[in-house]
N, C-alpha and C positions, 0 to 999 in steps of 0.2 A: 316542313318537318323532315327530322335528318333520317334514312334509312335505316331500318334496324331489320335482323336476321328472329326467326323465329322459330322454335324447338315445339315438336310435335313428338308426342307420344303414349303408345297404347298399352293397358292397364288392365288386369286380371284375366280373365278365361276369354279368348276370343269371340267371334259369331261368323257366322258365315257373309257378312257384310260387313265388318269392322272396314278390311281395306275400302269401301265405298266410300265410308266416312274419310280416310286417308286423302282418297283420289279427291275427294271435296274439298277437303283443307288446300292439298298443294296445287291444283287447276287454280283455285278463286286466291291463290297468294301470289300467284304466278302472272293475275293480273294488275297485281298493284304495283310494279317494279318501281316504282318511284319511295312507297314507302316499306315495303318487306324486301330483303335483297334474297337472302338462301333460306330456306327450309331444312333443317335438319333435324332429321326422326331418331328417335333413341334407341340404341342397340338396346334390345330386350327390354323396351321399356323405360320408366324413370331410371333405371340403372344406368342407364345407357349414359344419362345425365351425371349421375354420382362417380361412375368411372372416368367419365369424358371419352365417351364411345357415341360419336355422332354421326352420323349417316349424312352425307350431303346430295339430299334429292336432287339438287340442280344438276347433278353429272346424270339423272337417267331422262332418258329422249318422255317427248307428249305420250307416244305410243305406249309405254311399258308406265307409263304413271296409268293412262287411261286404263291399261289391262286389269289394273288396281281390282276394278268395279266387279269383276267376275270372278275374281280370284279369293278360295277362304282362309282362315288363319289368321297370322298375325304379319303380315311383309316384313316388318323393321321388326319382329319380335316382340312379345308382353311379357311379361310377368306379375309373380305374386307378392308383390314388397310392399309395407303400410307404412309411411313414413309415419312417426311416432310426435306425439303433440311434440310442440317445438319446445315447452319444458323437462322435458324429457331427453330429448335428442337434437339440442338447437343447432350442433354442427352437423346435421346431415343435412337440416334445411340452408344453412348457412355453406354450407360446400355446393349445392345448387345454386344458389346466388353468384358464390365462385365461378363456376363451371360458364353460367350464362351471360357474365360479365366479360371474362377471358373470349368467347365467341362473340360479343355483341347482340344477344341475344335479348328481344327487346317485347317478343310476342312469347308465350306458351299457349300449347292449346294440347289441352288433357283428354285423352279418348277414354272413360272406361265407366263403370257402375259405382257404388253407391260410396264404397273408399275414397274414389279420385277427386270428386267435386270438391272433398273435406281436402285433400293434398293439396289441388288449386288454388282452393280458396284460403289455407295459409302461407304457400308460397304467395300471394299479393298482401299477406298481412304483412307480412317477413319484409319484403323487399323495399316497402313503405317507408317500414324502421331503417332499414339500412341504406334508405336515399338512393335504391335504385330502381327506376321508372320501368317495371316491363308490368303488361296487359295480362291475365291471364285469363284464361275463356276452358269452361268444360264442354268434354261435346259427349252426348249420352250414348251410351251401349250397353245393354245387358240382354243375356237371352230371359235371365227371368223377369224382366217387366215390370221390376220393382221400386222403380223411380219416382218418388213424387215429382207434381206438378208437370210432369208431360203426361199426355193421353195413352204413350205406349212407346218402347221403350225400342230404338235399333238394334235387331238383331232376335228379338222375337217374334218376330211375324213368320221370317223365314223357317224358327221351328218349329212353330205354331202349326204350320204348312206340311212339313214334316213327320210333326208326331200325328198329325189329323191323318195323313195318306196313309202314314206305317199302321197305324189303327183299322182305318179300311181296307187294309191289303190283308192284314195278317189277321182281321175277323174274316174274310172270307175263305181263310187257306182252312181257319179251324171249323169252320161250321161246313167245309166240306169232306174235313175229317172224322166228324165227331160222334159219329155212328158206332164206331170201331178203334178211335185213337183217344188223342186227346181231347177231352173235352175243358179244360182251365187253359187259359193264354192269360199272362202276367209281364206287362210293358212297363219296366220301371224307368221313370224320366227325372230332368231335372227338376231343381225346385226346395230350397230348404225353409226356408220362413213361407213361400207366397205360391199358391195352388195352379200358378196363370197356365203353365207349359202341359199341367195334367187338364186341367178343361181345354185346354185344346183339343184333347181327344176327343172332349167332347161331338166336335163338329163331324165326327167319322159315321153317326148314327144318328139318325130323323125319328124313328119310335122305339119305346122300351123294348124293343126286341131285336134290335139292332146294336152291334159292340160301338162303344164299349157299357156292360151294361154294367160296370161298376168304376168309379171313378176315385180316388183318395188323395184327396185335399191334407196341406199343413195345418189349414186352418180348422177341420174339423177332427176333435179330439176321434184316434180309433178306437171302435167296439169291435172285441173278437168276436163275440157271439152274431152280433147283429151279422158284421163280414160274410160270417161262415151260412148263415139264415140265407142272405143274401146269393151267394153262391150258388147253392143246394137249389135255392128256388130256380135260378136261370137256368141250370142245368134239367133240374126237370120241364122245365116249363119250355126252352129253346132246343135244349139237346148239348147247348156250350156256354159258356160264359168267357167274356174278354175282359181283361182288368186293367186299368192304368192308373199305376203307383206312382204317386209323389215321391223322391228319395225323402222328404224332410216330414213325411207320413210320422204321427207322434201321439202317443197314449193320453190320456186326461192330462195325465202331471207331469205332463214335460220330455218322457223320455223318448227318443226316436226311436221307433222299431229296427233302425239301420244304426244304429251306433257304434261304429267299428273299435270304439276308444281310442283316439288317436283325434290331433288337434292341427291344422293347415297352419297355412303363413299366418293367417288371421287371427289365429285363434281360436277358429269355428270347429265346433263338432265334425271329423272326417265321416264322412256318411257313406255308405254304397250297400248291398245288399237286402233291401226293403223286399223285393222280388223274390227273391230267394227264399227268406224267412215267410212270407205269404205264402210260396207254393209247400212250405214243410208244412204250416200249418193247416192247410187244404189238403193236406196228403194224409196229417195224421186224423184229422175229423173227419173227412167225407171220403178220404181212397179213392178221387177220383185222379186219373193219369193228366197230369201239366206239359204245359211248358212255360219258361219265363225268359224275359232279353232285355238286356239294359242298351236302353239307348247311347249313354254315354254322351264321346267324343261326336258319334253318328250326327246328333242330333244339331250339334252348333255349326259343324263344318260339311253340310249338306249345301252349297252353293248351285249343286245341280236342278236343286227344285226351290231353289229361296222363292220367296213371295217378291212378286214385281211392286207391290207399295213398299215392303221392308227395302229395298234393293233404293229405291224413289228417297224414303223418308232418311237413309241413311246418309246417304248424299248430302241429302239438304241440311241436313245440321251439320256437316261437316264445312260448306261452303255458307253457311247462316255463321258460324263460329269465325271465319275468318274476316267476313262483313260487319260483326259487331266490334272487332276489335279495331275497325279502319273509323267505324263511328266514334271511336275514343270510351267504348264503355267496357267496363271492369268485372270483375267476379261474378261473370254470368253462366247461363248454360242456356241455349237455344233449347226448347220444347216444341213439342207436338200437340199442337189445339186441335181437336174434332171439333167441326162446324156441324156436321150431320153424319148420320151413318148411312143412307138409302135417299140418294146414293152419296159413297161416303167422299165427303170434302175434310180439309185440312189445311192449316196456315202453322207457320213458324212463330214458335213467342219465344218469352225468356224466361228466366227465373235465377233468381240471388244462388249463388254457390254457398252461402250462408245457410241459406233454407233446407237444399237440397241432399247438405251432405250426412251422412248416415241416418239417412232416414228410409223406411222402407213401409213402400205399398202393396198389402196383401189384398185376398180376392175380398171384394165388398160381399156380404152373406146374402145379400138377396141375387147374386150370382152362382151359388148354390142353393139344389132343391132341398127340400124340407127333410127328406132323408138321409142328407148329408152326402147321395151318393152322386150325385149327377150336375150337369149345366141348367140354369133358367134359361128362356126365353131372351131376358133382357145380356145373359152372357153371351148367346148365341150373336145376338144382335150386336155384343161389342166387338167380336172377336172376328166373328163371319171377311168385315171388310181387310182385316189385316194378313188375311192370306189372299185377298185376290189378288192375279195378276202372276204370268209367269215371264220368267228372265233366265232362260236360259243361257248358261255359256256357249261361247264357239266350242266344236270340238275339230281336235284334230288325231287321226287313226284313231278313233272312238273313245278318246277319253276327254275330259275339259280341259279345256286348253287355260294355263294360268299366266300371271307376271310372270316375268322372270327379270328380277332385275340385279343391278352392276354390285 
C-alpha cells in the first residue's frame, strides 16, 4: 500500500487535553512510516485546510510533540467554522478535496465535539463521489460531555476536576465568612443544552449541608420562587449557600436566563451572564450580600489540575483513531466503554460518524434529585471515577512548563 500523508485538525472550544489527543495522533503515525508519511495539523483548525495553511509535524523533535500531553489550548490552533451541508456550500467541501489532493493527503483525523463528526463524515461522503480515496476518522473532545455513544467525553474529566475543587475551595472561604460578609456564592459554568460540567460540582459536598447546596441544570426548567425558597432556607439553616449555574440554565419555555441576544459561529444563542442575573435576583428578594465568578476560559484550560483518566482517555482515542485507520476502517470515531465504575475499568470502541454527528447527550433525569436541585447517587457514582488520578505538569520557575514548538 502506497504512502499517504495525513491532515490533523482541531475543532471548536479547546480542553485542557485536546493537545493529548494530538500527541496520540502524531506518536501512533509516527509508527507506521511505511504507510503515513507526514502529518500535518491545520493552522486554526479546518481552515487551516480551506486556506492551505499546513503545519508539518515532521519538522518538530519526539520531545516537543511528547510536551503536547501537558500543554492546554489548542497547539496547531481551532476554531469555530461549520462547514455547511454540501448543498449548500459544495465548493468549500470540494476545495478541501483540493487542498488534500495537492498535499497527498490520504488520512484525516477530526478532533472536536458534536459539529466535527458531521464535517468528517461528509468529507468521506464527498471524496467517494469524487474518486478520491482518503480515511476519515473523528477523534472526541468536548468539555461538555455531550457525545453520544461514548461513556464520557475528553476533556471533561479535567473540568469536571476543576469545577468539583473550585466548589470546595470557594465553599470553604464563604462559610468562613458568612457571619459578617457574604453569605450567596454563585459559580457559573459551562454547559448550554447538557447539565454534566454543573453536577460536577456536585462531587464538592457529601451531605445537604455541604456547598454546593444548589445546583442548576439545562435540563431542569427554572422556578424563581422555588430558587429563592431554596436559598433563604440554606442561608438560615447553614449560615450560606453556594450555587453552581449552568450558563444554558432556562425557564419552562425555552428562554435562557443568560441570553445575551446575540448568535456564535453556529448559530447558537450567545450565553454568559446566568450568575449575575441570579445574584440580582437574590439581592432584590432576600438582601442578602453575594458574590458570583464565572468560570469561563478557567475551567477548559486548567491543565495544572486535569484529571489523570481525562489526561489517559484523551490519549487513547487519539492513538485508537490513528490504529483504526491503518485497519482500513471509515467514518468512525473511537469511544469510551465503561466496563465498571469501582473500580473503574474502560476499553476503546467505536461508533459510525453517521450516528454520532449532531447529536447531543444530556443528563439522564434519574441523575438529578427529585428537586431538581442536586446530583443522585448513581451520578456521583458516574462521575466520581472521571476526576481520579492527578497529572501534573513539569514546572519550571514555578509555572507549567508547555510545548513550545517550530
Amino acid at each position: 500500500m502506497a504512502t499517504k500523508n495525513a491532515f490533523y485538525a482541531q475543532s471548536g472550544g479547546v480542553t485542557a487535553v485536546i493537545n493529548a489527543s494530538a500527541c496520540g495522533v502524531i506518536q501512533t503515525a509516527r509508527k507506521y512510516p511505511e504507510r503515513i508519511g507526514k502529518v500535518y495539523a491545520g493552522r486554526n483548525g479546518i481552515i487551516g485546510a480551506l486556506k492551505e495553511e499546513l503545519i508539518d509535524t515532521s519538522l518538530e523533535s519526539d520531545d516537543a510533540i511528547q510536551a503536547l500531553i501537558h500543554t492546554p489550548g489548542g497547539a496547531f490552533g481551532s476554531c469555530r467554522h461549520k462547514l455547511k451541508n454540501i448543498s449548500e456550500n459544495k465548493r468549500e467541501y470540494e476545495r478541501l478535496i483540493e487542498v488534500f489532493r495537492a498535499h497527498d493527503i490520504g488520512y484525516f483525523f477530526y478532533n472536536g465535539g458534536g459539529d466535527s463528526p458531521d464535517t468528517a463524515y461528509k468529507v468521506s461522503q464527498l471524496a467517494e463521489k469524487m474518486g478520491y480515496p482518503i480515511t476519515c476518522i473523528g477523534v472526541p473532545k468536548t468539555v461538555d460531555n455531550d457525545l453520544p455513544f461514548t461513556d464520557c467525553c475528553p476533556g471533561f474529566g479535567s473540568v469536571a476536576k476543576y469545577i468539583a475543587t473550585s466548589t470546595l475551595e470557594a465553599g470553604l472561604d464563604i462559610k468562613s465568612m458568612c457571619e459578617t460578609s457574604t453569605k450567596v456564592f454563585i459559580l457559573e459554568v459551562m454547559g448550554r443544552h447538557a447539565g454534566w460540567i454543573a453536577a460536577a460540582g456536585g462531587l464538592a459536598g457529601e451531605s445537604e449541608d455541604q456547598p454546593p447546596h444548589i445546583i442548576l441544570f439545562p435540563e431542569m426548567p427554572f422556578d424563581r420562587e422555588a430558587f429563592l425558597a431554596r436559598v433563604e432556607f440554606c442561608v438560615k439553616e447553614y449560615g450560606y449557600c453556594v450555587v453552581v449555574a449552568s450558563e444554558g440554565a432556562q425557564y419552562e419555555d425555552g428562554r435562557f436566563l443568560a441570553d445575551a441576544g446575540a448568535k456564535d459561529a453556529f448559530g447558537h444563542t450567545q450565553l454568559g451572564g446566568v450568575a449575575p442575573a441570579l445574584a440580582n435576583m437574590v439581592k432584590q428578594a432576600l438582601g442578602y450580600k453575594y458574590h458570583w465568578a464565572v468560570a469561563d476560559y478557567l475551567q477548559r484550560s486548567a491543565r495544572h489540575i486535569a484529571s489523570a483518566t481525562d489526561v489517559e482517555q484523551a490519549y487513547a482515542v487519539g492513538k485508537a483513531a490513528v490504529e483504526m485507520a491503518m485497519e482500513g476502517k471509515q467514518a468512525l470515531m473511537p469511544t469510551i466503554v465503561r466496563e465498571q465504575s469501582k473500580p473503574y475499568r474502560w476499553h476503546i470502541g467505536e461508533a459510525p460518524l453517521s450516528e454520532v454527528a449532531n447529536q447531543e447527550k444530556k443528563m439522564p433525569i434519574h441523575y438529578i434529585s427529585d428537586d431538581g436541585f442536586h446530583i443522585t447517587q448513581d451520578c456521583r457514582d458516574y462521575l466520581e471515577p472521571l476526576i481520579y488520578g492527578e497529572s501534573f505538569p513539569p514546572f519550571d520557575n514555578g509555572l507549567p512548563r508547555v510545548a513550545k514548538l517550530q
